[in-house]
Jmol script that loads the backbone (N, CA, C; Angstrom):
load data "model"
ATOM      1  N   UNK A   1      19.208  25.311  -8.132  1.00  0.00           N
ATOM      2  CA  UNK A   1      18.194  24.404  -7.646  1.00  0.00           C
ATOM      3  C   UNK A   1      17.015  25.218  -7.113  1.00  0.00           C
ATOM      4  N   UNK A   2      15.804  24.874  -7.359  1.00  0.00           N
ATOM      5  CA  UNK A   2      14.841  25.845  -7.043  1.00  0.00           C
ATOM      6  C   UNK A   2      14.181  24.794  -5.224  1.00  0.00           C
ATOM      7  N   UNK A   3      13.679  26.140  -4.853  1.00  0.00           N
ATOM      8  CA  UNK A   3      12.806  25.585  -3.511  1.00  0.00           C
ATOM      9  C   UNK A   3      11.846  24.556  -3.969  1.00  0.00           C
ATOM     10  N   UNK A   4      11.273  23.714  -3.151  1.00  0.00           N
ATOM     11  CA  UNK A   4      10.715  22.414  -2.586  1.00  0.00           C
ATOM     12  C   UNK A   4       9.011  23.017  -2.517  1.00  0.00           C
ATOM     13  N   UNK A   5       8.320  23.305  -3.643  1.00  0.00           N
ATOM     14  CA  UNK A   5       6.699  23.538  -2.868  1.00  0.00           C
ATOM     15  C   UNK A   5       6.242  23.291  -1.328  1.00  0.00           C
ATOM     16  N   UNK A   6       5.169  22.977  -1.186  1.00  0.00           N
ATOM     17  CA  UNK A   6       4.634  22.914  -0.196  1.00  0.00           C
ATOM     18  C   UNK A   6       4.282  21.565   0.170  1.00  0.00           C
ATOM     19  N   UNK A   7       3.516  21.537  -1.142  1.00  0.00           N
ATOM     20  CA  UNK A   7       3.559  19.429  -1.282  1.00  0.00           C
ATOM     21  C   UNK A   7       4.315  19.012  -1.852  1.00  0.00           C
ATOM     22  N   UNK A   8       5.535  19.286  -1.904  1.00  0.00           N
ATOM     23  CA  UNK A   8       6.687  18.518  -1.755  1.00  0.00           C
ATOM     24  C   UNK A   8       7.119  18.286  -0.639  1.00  0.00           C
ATOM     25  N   UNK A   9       7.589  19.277   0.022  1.00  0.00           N
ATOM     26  CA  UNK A   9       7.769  19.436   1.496  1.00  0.00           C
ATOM     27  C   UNK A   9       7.026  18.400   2.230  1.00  0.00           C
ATOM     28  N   UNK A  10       5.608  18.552   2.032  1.00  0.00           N
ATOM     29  CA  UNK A  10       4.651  17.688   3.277  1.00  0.00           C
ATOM     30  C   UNK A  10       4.981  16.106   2.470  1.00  0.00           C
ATOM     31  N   UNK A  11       4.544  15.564   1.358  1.00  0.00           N
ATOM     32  CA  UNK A  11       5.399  14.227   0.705  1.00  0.00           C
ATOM     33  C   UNK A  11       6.709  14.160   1.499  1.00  0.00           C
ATOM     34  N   UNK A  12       7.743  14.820   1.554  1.00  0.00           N
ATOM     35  CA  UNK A  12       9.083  14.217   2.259  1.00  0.00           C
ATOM     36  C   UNK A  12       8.458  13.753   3.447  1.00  0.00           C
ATOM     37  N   UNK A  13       7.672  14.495   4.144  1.00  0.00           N
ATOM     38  CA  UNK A  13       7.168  14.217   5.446  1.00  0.00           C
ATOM     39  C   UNK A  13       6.837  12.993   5.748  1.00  0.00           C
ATOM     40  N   UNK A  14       5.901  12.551   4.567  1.00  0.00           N
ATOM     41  CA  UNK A  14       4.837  11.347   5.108  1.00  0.00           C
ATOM     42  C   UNK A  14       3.835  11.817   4.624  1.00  0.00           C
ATOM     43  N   UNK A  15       3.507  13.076   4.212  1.00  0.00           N
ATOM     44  CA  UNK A  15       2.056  13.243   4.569  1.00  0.00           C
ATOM     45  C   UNK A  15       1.762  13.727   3.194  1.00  0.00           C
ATOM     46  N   UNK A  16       0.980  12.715   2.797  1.00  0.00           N
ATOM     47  CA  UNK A  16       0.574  13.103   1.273  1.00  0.00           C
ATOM     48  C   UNK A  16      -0.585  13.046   1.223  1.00  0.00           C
ATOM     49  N   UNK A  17      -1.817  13.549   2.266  1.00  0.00           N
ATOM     50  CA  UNK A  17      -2.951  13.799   2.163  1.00  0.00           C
ATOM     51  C   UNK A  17      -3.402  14.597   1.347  1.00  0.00           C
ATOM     52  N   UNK A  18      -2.387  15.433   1.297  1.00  0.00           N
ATOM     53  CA  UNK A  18      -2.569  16.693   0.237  1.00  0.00           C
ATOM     54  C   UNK A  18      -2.941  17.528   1.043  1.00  0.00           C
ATOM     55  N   UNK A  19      -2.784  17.908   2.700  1.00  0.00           N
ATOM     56  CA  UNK A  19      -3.751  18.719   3.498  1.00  0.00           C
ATOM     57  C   UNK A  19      -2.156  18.975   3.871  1.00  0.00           C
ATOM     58  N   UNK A  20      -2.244  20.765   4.978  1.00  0.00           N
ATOM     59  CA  UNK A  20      -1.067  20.850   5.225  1.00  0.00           C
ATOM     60  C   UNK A  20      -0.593  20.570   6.261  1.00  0.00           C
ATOM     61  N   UNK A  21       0.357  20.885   6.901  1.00  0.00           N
ATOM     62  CA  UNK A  21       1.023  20.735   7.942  1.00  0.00           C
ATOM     63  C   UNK A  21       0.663  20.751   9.452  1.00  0.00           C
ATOM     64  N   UNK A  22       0.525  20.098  10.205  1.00  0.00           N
ATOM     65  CA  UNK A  22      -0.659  20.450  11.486  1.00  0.00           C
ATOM     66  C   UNK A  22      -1.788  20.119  10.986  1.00  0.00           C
ATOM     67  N   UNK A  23      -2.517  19.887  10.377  1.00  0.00           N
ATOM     68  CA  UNK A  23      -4.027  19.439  10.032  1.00  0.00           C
ATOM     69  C   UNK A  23      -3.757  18.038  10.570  1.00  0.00           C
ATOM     70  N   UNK A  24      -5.089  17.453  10.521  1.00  0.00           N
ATOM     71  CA  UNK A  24      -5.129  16.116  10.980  1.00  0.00           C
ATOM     72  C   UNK A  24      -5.855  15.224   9.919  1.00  0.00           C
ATOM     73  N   UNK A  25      -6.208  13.817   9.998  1.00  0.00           N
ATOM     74  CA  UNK A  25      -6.664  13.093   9.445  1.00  0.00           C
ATOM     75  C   UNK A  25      -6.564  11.699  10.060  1.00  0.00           C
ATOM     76  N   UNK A  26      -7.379  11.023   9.364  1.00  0.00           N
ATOM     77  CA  UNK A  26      -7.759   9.638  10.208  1.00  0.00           C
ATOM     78  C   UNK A  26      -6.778   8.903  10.380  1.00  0.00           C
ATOM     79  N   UNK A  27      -6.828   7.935  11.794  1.00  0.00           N
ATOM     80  CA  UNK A  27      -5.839   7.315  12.017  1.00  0.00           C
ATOM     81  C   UNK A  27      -5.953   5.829  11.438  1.00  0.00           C
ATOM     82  N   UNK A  28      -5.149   4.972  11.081  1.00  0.00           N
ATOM     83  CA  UNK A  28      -5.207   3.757   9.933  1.00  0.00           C
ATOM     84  C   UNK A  28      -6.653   2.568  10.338  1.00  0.00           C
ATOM     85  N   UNK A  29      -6.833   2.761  11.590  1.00  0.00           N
ATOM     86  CA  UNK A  29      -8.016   1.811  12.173  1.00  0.00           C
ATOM     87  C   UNK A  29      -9.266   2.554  12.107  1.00  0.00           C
ATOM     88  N   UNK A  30      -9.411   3.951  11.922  1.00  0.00           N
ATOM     89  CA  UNK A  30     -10.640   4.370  11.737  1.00  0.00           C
ATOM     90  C   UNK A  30     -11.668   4.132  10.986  1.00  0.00           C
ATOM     91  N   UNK A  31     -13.052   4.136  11.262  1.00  0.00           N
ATOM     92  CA  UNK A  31     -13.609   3.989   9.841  1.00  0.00           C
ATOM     93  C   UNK A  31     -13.340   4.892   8.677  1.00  0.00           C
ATOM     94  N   UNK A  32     -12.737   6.122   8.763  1.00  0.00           N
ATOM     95  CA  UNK A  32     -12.385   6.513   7.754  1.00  0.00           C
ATOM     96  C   UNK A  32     -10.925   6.571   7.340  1.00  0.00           C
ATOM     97  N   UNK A  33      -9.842   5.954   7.646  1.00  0.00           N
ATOM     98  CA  UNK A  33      -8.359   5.305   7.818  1.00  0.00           C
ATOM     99  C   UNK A  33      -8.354   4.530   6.815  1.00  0.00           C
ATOM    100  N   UNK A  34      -6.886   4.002   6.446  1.00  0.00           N
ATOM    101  CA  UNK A  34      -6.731   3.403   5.598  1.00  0.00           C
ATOM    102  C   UNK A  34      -7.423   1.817   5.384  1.00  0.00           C
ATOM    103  N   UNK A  35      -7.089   1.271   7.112  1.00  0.00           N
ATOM    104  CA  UNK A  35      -7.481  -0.020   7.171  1.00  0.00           C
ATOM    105  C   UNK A  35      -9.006   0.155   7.563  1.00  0.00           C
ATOM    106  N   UNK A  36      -9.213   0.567   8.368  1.00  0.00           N
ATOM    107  CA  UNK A  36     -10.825   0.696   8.686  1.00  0.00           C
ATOM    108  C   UNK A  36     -11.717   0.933   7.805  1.00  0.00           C
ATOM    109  N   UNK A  37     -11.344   1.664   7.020  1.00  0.00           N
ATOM    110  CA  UNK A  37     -12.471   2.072   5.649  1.00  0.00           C
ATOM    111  C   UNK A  37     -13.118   0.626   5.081  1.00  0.00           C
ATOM    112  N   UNK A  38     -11.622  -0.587   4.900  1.00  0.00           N
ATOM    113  CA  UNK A  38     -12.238  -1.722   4.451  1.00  0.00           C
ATOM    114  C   UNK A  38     -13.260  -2.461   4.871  1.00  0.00           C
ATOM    115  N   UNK A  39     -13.804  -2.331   6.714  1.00  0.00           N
ATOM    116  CA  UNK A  39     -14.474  -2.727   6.833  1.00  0.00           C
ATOM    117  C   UNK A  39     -16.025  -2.521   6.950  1.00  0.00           C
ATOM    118  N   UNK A  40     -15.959  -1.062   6.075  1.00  0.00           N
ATOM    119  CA  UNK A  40     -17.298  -0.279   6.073  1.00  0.00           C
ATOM    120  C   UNK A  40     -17.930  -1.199   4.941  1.00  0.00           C
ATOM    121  N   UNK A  41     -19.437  -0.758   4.579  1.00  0.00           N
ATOM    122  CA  UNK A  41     -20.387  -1.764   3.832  1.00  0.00           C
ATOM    123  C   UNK A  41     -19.921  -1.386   2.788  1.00  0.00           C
ATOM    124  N   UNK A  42     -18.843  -0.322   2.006  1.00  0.00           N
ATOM    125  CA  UNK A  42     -18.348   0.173   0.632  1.00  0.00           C
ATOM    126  C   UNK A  42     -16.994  -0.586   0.937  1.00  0.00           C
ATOM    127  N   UNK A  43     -16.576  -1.026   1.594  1.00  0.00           N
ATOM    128  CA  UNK A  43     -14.711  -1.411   1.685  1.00  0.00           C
ATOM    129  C   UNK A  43     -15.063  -2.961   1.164  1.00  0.00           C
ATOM    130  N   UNK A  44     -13.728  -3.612   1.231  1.00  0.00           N
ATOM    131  CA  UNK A  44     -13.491  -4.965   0.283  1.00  0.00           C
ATOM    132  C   UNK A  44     -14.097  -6.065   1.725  1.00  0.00           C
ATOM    133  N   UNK A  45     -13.857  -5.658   3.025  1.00  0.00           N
ATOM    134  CA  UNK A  45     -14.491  -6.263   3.722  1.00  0.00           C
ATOM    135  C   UNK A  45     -16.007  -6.410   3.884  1.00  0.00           C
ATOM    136  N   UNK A  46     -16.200  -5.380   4.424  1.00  0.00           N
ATOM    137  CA  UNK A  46     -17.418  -5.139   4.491  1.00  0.00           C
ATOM    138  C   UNK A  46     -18.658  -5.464   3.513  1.00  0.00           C
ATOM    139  N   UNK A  47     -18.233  -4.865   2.304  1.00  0.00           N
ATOM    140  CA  UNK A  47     -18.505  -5.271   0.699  1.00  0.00           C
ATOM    141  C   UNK A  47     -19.202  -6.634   1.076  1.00  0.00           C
ATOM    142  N   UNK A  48     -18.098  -7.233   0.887  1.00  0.00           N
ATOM    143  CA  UNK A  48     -18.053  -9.090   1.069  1.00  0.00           C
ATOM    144  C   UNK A  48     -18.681  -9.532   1.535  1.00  0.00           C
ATOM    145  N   UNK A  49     -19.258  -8.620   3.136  1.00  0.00           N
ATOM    146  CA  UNK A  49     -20.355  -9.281   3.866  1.00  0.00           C
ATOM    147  C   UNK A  49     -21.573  -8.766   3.560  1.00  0.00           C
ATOM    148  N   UNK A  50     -21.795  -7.674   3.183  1.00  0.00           N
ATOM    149  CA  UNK A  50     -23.132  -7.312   2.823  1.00  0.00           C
ATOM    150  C   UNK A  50     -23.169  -8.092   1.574  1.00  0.00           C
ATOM    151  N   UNK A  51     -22.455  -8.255   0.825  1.00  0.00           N
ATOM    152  CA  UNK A  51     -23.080  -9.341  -0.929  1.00  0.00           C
ATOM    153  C   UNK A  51     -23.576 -10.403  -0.274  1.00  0.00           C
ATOM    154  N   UNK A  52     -22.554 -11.328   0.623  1.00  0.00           N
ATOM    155  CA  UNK A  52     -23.084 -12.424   1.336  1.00  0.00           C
ATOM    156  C   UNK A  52     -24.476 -12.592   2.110  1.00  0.00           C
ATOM    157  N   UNK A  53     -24.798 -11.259   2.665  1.00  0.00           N
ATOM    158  CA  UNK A  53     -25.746 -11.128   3.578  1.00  0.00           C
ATOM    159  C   UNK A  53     -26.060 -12.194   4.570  1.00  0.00           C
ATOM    160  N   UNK A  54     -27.660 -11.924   4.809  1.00  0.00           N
ATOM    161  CA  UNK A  54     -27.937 -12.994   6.238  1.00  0.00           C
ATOM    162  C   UNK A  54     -27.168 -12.251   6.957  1.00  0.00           C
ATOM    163  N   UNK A  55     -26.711 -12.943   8.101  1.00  0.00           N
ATOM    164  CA  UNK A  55     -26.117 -12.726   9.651  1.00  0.00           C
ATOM    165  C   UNK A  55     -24.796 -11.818   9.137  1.00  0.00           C
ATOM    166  N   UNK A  56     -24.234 -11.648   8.127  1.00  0.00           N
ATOM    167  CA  UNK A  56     -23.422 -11.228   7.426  1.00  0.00           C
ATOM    168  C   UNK A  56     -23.630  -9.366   7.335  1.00  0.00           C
ATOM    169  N   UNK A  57     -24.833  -9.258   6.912  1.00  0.00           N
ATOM    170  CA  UNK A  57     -25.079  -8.059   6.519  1.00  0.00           C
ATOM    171  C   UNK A  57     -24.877  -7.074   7.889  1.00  0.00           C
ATOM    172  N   UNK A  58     -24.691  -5.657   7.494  1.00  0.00           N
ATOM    173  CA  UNK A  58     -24.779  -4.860   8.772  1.00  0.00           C
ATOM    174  C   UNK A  58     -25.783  -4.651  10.001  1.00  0.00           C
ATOM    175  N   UNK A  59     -26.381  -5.231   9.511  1.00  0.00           N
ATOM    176  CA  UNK A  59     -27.963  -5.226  10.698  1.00  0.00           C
ATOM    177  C   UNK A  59     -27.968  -7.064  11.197  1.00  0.00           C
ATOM    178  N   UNK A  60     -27.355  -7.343  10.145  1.00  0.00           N
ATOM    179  CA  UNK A  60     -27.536  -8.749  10.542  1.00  0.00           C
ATOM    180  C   UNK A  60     -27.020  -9.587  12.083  1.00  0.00           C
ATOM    181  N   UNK A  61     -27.110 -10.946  12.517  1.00  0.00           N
ATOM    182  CA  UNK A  61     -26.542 -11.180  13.793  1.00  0.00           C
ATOM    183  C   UNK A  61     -25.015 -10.697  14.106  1.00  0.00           C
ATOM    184  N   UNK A  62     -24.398 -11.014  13.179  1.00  0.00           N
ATOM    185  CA  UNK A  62     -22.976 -10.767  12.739  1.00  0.00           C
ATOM    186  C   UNK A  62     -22.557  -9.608  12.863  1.00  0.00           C
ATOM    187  N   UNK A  63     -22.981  -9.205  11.674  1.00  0.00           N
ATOM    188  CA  UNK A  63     -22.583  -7.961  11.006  1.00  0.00           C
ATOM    189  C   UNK A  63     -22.454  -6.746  11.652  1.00  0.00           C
ATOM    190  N   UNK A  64     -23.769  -6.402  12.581  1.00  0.00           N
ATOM    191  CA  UNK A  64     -23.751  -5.712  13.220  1.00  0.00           C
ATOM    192  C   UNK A  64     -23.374  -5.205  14.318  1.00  0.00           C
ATOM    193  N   UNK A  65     -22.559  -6.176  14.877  1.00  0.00           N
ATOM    194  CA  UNK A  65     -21.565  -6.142  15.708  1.00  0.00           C
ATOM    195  C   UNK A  65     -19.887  -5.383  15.106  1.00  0.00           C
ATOM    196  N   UNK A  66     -19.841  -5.104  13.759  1.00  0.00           N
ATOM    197  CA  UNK A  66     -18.680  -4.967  13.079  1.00  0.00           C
ATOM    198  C   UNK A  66     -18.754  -3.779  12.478  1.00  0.00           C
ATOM    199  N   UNK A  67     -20.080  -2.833  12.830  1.00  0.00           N
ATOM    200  CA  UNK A  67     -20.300  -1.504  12.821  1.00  0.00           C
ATOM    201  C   UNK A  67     -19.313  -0.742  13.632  1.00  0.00           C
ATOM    202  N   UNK A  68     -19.914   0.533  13.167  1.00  0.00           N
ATOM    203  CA  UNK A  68     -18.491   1.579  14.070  1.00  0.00           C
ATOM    204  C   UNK A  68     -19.596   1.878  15.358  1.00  0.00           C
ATOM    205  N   UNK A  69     -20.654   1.526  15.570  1.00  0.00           N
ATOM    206  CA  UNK A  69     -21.498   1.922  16.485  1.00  0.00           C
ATOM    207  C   UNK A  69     -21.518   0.205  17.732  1.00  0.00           C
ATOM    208  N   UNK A  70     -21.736  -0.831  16.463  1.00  0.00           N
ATOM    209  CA  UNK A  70     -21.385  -2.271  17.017  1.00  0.00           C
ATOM    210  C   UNK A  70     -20.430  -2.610  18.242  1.00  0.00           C
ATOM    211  N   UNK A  71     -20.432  -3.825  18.806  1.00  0.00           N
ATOM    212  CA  UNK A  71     -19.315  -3.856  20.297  1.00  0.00           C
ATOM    213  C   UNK A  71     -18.155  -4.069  19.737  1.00  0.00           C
ATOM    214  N   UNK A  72     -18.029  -4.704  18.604  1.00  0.00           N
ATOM    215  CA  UNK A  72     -16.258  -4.903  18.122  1.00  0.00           C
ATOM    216  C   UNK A  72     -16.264  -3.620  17.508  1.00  0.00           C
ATOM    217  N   UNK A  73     -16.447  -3.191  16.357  1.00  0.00           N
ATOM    218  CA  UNK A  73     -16.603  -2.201  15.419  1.00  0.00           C
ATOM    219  C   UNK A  73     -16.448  -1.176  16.772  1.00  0.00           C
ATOM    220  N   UNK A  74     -17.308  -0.694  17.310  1.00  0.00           N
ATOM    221  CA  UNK A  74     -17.209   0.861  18.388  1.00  0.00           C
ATOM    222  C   UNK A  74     -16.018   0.515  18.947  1.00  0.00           C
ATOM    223  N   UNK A  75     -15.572  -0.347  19.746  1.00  0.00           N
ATOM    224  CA  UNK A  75     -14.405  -0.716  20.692  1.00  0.00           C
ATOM    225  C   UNK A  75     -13.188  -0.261  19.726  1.00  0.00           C
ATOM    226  N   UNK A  76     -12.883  -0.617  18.605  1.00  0.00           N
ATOM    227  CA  UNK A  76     -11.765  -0.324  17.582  1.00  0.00           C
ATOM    228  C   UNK A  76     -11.949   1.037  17.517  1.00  0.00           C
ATOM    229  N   UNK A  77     -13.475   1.099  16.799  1.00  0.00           N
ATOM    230  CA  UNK A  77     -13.086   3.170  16.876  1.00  0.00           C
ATOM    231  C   UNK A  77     -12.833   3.503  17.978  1.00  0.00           C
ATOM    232  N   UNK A  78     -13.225   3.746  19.360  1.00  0.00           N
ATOM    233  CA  UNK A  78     -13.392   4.279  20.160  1.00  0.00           C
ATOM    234  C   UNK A  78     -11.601   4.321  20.681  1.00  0.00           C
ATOM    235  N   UNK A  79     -11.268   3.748  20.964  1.00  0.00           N
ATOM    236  CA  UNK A  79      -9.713   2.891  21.307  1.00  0.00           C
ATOM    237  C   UNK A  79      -8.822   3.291  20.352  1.00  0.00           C
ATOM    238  N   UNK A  80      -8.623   2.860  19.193  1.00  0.00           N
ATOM    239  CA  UNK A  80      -7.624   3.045  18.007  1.00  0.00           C
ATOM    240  C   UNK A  80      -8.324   3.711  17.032  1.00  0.00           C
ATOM    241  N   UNK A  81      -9.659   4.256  16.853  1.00  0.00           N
ATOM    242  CA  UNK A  81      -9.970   5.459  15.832  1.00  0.00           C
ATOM    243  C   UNK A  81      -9.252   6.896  15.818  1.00  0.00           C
ATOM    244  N   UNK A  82      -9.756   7.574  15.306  1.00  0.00           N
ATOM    245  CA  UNK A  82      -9.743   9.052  15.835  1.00  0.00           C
ATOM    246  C   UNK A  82      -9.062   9.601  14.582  1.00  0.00           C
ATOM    247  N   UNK A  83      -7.585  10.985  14.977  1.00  0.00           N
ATOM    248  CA  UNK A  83      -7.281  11.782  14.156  1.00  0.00           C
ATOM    249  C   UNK A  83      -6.104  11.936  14.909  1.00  0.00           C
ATOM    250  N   UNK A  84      -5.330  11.923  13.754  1.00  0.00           N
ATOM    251  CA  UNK A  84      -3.906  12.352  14.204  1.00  0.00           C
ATOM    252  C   UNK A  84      -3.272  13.254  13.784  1.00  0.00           C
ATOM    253  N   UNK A  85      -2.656  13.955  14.681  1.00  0.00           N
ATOM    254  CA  UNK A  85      -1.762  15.288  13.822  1.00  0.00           C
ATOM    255  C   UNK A  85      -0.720  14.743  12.670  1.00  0.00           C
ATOM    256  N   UNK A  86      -0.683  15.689  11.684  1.00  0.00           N
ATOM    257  CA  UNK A  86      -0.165  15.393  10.053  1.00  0.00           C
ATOM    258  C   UNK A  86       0.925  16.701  10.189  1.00  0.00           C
ATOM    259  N   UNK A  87       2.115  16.042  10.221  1.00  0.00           N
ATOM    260  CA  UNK A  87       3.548  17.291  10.053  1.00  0.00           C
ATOM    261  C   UNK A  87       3.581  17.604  11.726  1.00  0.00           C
ATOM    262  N   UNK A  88       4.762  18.945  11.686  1.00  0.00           N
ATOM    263  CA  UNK A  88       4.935  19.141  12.401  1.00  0.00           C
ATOM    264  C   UNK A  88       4.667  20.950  12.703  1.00  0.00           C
TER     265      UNK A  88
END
end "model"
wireframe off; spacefill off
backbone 0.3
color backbone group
């Protein structure tokens, strides 16, 4: 049986960033996370509201509140954004 690469190893882990062990990467609510990404103006959320526009769009009454700079949008990053250690 031959040894386990490196990204094999980090895959058993969890961590299939493809980055190694101890590195970090976004946590799932970030804007750059799995779930957070959706609500950037490129994600399926976000998307949705900028096509829609009006109060919708990122500058808009709405919208702009749902920025990562915005009071909902910043509060999520700020709180549940960030980077988390990947492996051990």
């Amino acid at each position: 049986m031959q040894p386990l690469d490196k990204n094999t190893q980090d895959a058993a882990k969890g961590n299939t960033s493809g980055s190694l062990t101890g590195d970090t990467r976004p946590k799932a609510l970030d804007e750059r996370g799995a779930i957070g990404k959706q609500f950037t103006e490129q994600g399926a959320v976000g998307g949705t509201a900028q096509a829609i526009g009006g109060p919708f769009d990122k500058e808009g009454m709405v919208g702009k509140h749902f920025t990562s700079g915005g009071s909902v949008g910043g509060s999520v990053q700020s709180n549940l954004g960030g980077k988390k250690e990947t492996g051990g």
